[in-house]
Each structure stands twice: as C-alpha cells, then as structure tokens.
C-alpha positions in Angstrom: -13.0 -60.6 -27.5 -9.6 -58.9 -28.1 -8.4 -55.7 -27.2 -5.3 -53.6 -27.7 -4.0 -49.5 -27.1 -2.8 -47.9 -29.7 -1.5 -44.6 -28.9 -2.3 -42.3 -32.5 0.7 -40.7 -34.3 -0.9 -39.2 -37.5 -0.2 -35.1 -36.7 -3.8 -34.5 -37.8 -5.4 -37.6 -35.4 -8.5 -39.5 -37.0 -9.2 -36.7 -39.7 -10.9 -37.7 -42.9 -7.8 -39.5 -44.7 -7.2 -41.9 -41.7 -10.4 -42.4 -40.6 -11.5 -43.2 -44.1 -8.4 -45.9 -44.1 -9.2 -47.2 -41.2 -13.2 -47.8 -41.6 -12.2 -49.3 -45.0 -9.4 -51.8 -43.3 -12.3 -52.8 -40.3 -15.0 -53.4 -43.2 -13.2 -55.7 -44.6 -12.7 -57.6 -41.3 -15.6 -60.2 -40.7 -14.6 -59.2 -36.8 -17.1 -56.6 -35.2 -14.3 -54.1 -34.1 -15.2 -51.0 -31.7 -12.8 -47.6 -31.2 -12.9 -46.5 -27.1 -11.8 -42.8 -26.6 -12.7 -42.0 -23.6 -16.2 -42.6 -22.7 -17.2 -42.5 -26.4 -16.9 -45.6 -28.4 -17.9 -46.2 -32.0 -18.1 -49.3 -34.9 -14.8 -49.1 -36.5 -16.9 -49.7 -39.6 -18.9 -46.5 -39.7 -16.8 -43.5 -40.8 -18.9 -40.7 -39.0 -18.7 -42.5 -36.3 -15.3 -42.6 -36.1 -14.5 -39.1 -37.0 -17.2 -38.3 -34.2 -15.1 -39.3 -31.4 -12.8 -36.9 -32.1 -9.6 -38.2 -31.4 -6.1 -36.2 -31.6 -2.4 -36.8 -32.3 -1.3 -38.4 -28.8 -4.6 -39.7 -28.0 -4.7 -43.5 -26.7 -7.6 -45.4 -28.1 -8.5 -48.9 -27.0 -9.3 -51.0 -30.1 -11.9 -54.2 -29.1 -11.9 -56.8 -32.0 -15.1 -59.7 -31.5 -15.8 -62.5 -33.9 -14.9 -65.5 -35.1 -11.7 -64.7 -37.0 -10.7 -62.2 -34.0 -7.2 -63.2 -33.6 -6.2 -62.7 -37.3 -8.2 -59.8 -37.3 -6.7 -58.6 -34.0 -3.0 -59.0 -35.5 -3.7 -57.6 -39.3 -5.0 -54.3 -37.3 -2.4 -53.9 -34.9 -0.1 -53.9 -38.2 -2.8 -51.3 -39.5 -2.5 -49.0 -36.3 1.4 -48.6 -36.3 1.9 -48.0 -39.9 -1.5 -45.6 -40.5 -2.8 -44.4 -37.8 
C-alpha cells in the first residue's frame, strides 16, 4: 500500500466536475484507491461517495492506493491531483 497528501486547490473543492474526474481517473486504475478527509474515508471509485466527504478548497486529503499495479497507479494520480484537483 501507497499513500500520498494532496492539499485540494480547485476553488469549489470536490464538487460535481472534479469529483466526477477524479472517480472516472481511479476507475480506470486496477489499484483499489481510498480518499481520507478526516475521519471519513471513501472508494475513490464511487462518486457519492466522494462528494460525501465533503471536502473544501484548502483541505488536505490523504490518497491510499493498494494493488498490484500500485506504484504506477500511485504516480499517474499524483500527476491527476496537481493538475485537477
């Protein structure tokens, strides 16, 4: 297992748009990958789930990625984070 911060710069947070982007980036992962905000977590691969944990501009979010092909999955969603999210 890998994990990572990422610290969320979109103005509007996790909203619909980046959310959407984001759970359509992890489904295509074969990794599981899991969103930490707090003490809420969620599958990066379930959109209301995502958009459940509520997370704001500023917000830090720990990102844990598990699976076979977890350190090119790790790498391609780090690149994801800091140009989308």
């Amino acid at each position: 297992m890998i994990q990572f911060d990422h610290i969320v710069q979109d103005p509007e947070g996790l909203h619909a748009r980046p959310a959407g982007k984001l759970v359509k980036f992890a489904q295509a992962c074969s990794s599981e990958i899991r969103i930490l905000s707090g003490e809420k977590s969620a599958s990066a691969k379930k959109l209301f789930a995502v958009m459940g944990l509520g997370i704001k501009r500023g917000d830090t979010i720990t990102l844990l990625v598990e699976g076979e092909n977890e350190n090119p999955d790790c790498e391609k969603l780090k690149a994801f984070c800091k140009e989308s999210i």
